[in-house]
C-alpha positions as CSV (number, residue, x, y, z in Angstrom):
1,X,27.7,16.9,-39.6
2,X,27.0,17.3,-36.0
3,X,29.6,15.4,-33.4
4,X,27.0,12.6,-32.4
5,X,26.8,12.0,-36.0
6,X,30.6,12.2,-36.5
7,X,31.0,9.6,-33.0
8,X,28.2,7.3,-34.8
9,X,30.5,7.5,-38.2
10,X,33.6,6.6,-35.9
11,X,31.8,3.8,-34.1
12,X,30.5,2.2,-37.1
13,X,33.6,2.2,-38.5
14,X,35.3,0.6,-35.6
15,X,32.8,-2.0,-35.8
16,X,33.9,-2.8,-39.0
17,X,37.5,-3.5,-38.4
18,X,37.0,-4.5,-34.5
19,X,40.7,-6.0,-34.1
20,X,42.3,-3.6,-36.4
21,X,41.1,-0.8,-34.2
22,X,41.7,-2.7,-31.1
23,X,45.5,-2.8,-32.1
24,X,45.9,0.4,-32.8
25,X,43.5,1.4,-29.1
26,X,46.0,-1.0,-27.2
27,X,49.2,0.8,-28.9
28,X,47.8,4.7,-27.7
29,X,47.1,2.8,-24.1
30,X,50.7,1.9,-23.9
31,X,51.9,4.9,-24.9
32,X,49.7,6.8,-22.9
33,X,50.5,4.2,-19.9
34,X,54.4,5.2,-20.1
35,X,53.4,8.9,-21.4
36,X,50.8,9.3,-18.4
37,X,49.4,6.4,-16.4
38,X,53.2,6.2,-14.8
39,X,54.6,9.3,-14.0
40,X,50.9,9.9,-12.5
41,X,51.4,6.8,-10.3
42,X,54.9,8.2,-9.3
43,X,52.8,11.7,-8.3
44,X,50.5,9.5,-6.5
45,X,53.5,7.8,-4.1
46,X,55.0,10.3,-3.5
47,X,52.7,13.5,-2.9
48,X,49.7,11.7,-1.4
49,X,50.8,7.8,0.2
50,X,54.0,9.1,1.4
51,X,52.8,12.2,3.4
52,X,50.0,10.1,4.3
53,X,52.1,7.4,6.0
54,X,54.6,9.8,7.0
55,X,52.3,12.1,9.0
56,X,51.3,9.1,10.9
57,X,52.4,9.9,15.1
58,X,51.5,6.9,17.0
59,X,53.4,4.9,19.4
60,X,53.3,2.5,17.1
61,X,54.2,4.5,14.3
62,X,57.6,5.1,15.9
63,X,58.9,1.6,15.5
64,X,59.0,2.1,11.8
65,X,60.8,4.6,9.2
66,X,58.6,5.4,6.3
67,X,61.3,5.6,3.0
68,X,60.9,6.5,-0.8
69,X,63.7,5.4,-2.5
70,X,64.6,6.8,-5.8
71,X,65.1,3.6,-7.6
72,X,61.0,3.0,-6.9
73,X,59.4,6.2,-7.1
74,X,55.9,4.2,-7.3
75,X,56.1,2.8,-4.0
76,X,56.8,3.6,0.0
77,X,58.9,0.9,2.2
78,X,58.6,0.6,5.7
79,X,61.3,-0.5,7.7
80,X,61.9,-1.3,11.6
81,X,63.5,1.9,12.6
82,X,67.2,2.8,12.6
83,X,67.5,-0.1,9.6
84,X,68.4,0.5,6.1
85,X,67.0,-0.6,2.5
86,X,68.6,-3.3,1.8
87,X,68.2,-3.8,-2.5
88,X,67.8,-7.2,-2.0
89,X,64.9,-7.2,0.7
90,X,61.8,-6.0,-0.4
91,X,60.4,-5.4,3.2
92,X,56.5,-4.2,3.6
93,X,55.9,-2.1,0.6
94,X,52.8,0.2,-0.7
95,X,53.0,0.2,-4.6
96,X,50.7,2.9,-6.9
97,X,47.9,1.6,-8.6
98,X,47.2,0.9,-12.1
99,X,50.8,-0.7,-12.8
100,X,51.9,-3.7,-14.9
101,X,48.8,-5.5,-13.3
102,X,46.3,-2.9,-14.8
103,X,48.2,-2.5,-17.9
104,X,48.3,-5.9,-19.9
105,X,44.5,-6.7,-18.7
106,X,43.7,-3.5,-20.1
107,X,45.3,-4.0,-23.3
108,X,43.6,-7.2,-23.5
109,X,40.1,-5.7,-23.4
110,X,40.5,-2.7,-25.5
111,X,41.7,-5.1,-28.2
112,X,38.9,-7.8,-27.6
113,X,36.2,-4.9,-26.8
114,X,37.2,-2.0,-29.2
115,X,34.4,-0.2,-28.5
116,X,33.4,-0.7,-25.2
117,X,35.1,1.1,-21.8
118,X,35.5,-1.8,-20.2
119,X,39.4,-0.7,-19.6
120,X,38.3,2.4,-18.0
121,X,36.3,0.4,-15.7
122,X,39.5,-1.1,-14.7
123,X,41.4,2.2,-14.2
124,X,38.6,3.3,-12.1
125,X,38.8,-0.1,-10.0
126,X,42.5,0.3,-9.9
127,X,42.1,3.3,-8.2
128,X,39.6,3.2,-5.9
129,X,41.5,0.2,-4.7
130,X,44.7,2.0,-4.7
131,X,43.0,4.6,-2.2
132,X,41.6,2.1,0.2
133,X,45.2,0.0,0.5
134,X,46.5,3.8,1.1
135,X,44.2,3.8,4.3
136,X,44.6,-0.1,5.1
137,X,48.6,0.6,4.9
138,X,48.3,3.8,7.2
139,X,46.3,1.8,9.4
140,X,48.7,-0.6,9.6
141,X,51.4,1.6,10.5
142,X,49.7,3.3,12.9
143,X,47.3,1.1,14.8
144,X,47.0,-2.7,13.7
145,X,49.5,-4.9,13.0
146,X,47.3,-7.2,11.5
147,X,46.8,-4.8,8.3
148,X,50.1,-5.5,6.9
149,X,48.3,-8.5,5.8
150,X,45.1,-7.3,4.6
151,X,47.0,-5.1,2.6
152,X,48.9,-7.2,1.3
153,X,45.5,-9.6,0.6
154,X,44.4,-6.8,-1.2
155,X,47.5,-5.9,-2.9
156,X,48.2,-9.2,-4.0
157,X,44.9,-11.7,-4.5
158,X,42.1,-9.0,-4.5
159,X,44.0,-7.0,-7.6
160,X,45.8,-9.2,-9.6
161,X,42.5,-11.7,-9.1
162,X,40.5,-9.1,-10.4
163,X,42.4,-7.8,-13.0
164,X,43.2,-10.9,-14.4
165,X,39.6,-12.5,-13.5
166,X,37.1,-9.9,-14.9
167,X,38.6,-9.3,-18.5
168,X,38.4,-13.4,-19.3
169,X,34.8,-13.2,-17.5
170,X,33.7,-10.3,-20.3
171,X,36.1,-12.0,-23.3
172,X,33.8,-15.6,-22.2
173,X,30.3,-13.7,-21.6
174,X,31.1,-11.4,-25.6
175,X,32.0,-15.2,-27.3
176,X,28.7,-16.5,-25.3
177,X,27.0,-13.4,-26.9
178,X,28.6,-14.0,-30.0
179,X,27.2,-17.2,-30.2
180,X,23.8,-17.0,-29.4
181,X,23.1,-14.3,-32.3
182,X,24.9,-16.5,-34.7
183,X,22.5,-19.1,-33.9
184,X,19.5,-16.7,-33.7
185,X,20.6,-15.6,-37.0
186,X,20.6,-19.6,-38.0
187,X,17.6,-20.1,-36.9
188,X,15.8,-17.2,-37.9
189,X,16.9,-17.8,-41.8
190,X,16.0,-21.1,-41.9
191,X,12.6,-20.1,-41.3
């Protein structure tokens, strides 16, 4: 048997126990989201944002002090400079991609669409987007003020909206799908 037709034997399969398989796709996602997905995230902060935003030399740049605490190795604070982290205040922070945010969403598709990628779809839009708030948040350190707040637009509305927005968009448009071939089917055996 030749791997396409072992992948064919696997799909079918799936097909025929859709939320069984689903379970069991969300369950190795998890595991591989607290095997994986994290520490990578925690990589991410703190060998590619932090330098990034740490590098920065403006005048600007020298009002702030760029800090990684331990307690939140996913994300980079900036503070007014000479002040501390206060646990209490969050302060302007840059989080990693791909957190809770990506995580449930994710689970939600592989278990509603076993066999289709969409979840990797959403790990590949998590991280493009966790690139470009890397260079809206360096901007904003460096040069415009103003990019705080698109960052934070894009941190806040732009992911959660479409992490939260596209996976009940496919769920609707598969029911939809459903549907319309149960009707065809109607239809077509009445005749």
């Amino acid at each position: 048997m030749t791997p396409r037709q072992r992948l064919n034997v696997f799909r079918r399969t799936v097909e025929r126990h859709p939320r069984l398989w689903g379970l069991l796709f969300a369950g190795l996602l998890f595991v591989s989201y607290l095997v994986a997905i994290r520490p990578a995230r925690e990589v991410f902060a703190q060998h590619v944002a932090y330098p990034v935003f740490a590098a920065i030399d403006t005048p600007r740049s020298r009002a702030f002090d760029v800090v990684q605490p331990e307690r939140r190795a996913e994300a980079v604070f900036v503070l007014p400079r000479g002040e501390e982290l206060d646990p209490n205040i969050e302060g302007i922070v840059w989080a990693a991609p791909a957190g809770i945010i990506f995580l449930l969403p994710a689970m939600f598709l592989i278990v509603a669409f076993p066999t289709r990628p969409y979840w990797l779809y959403l790990l590949a839009y998590h991280a493009v987007l966790g690139l470009g708030t890397v260079a809206l948040f360096a901007l904003a350190i460096g040069w415009f003020a103003s990019f705080f707040d698109v960052h934070e637009f894009a941190r806040t509305y732009v992911s959660e909206g479409v992490s939260l927005t596209v996976p009940l968009l496919l769920f609707l448009a598969g029911k939809a799908q459903e549907i319309r071939a149960e009707d065809g089917q109607a239809v077509g055996s009445g005749q």
